[in-house]
C-alpha positions in Angstrom: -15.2 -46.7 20.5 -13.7 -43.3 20.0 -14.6 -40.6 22.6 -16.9 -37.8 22.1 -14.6 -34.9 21.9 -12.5 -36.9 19.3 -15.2 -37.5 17.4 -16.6 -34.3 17.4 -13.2 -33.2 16.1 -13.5 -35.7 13.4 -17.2 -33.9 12.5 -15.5 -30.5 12.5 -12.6 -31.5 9.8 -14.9 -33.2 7.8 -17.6 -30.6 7.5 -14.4 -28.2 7.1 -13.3 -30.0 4.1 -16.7 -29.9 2.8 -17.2 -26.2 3.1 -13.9 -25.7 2.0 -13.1 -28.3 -1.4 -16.8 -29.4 -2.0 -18.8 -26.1 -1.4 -21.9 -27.5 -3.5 -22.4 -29.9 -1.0 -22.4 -27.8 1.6 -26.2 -27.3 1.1 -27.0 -31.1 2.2 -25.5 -30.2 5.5 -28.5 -28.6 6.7 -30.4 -31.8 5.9 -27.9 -34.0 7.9 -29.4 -35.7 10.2 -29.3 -33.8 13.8 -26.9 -35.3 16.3 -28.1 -33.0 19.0 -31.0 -33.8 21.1 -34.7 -33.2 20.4 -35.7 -30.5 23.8 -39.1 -31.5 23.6 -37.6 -35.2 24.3 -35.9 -36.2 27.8 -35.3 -39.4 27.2 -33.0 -38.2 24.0 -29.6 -37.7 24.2 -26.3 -37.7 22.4 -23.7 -40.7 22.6 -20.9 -41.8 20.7 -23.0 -44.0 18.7 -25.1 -41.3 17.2 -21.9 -39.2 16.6 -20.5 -42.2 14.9 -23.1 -42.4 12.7 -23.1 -38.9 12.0 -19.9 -38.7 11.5 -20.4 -41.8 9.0 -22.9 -39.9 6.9 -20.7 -37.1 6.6 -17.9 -38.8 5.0 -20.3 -41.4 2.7 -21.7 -38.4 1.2 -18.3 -36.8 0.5 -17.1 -40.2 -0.7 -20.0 -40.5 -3.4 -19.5 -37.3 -4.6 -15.9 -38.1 -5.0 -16.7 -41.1 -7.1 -19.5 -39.1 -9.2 -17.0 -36.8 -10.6 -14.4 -38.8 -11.7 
């Protein structure tokens, strides 16, 4: 599994590249699931396995919106 900081790298490019080539999705980033932990919830926390999945989301979305404007 990839590292944290890597993967949060891979998160920054990919929302770049959203805000950048496919500004009308830009408005489904706010409804992203949250990748950072819920204050009201010690037991939460962040791993590489909820950034993976994040990260996952991020480029599915961009990938079906690729494919719907074809």
């Amino acid at each position: 599994m990839k590292l944290s900081q890597s993967i949060l790298s891979e998160i920054m490019q990919v929302t770049r590249d959203i805000e950048e080539n496919y500004p009308e999705l830009e408005k489904y980033l706010d409804e992203r699931p949250l990748t950072l932990p819920d204050e009201n919830d010690p037991e939460a926390k962040v791993d590489n396995e909820a950034l993976e999945k994040y990260l996952s989301s991020l480029k599915a979305m961009v990938k079906k919106y690729k494919k719907s404007t074809k």
